[in-house]
C-alpha positions in Angstrom: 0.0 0.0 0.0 2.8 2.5 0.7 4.3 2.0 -3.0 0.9 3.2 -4.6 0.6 6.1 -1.8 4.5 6.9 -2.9 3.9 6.8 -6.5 0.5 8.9 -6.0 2.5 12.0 -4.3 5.6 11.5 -6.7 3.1 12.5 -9.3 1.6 15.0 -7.7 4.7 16.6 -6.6 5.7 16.6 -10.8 2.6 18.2 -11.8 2.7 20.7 -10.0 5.9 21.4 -10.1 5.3 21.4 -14.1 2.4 23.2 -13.9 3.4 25.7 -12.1 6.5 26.4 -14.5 4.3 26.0 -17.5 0.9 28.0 -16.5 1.3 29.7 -13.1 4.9 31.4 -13.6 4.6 33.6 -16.2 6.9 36.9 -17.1 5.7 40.3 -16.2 2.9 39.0 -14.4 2.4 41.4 -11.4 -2.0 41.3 -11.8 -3.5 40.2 -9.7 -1.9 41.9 -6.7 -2.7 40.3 -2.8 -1.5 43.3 -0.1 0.7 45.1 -3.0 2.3 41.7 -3.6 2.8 40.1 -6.6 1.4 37.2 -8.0 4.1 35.4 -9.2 5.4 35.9 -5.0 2.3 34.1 -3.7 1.6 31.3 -6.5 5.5 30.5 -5.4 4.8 30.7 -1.9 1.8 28.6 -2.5 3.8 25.4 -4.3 7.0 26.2 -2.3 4.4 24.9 0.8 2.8 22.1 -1.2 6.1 20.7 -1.7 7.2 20.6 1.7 4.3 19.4 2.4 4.2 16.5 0.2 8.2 16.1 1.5 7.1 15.2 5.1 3.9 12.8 3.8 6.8 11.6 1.3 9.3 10.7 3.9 6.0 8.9 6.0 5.2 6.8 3.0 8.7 6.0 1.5 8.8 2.2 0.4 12.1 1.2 0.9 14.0 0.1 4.0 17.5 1.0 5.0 18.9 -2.5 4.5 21.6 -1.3 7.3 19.2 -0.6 9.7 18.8 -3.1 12.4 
């Protein structure tokens, strides 16, 4: 069960690290503006947290054992 969990949240983590390069990353775009921030800044911030986020879940559901672990 924790390979399919694993290979759910690698994919994840891909598109939306691809998505976000392809559609939410764009060049000169400041519009929409959150408290005189720019977009780009909070669509970042935004997949900046995902990505830790799916980090921790990643390092709960990792498949593989140390084989020097005892």
């Amino acid at each position: 069960m924790k390979s399919k969990q694993w290979k759910m949240l690698v994919l994840a983590v891909v598109i939306m690290t691809v998505g976000a390069f392809l559609f939410l990353f764009k060049d000169n775009k400041v519009e929409p503006t959150l408290a005189g921030i720019p977009f780009v800044f909070w669509t970042g911030l935004l997949v900046s947290i995902l990505v830790v986020f799916a980090t921790f879940l990643g390092s709960k559901f990792f498949p593989f054992e140390d084989p020097k672990k005892q």
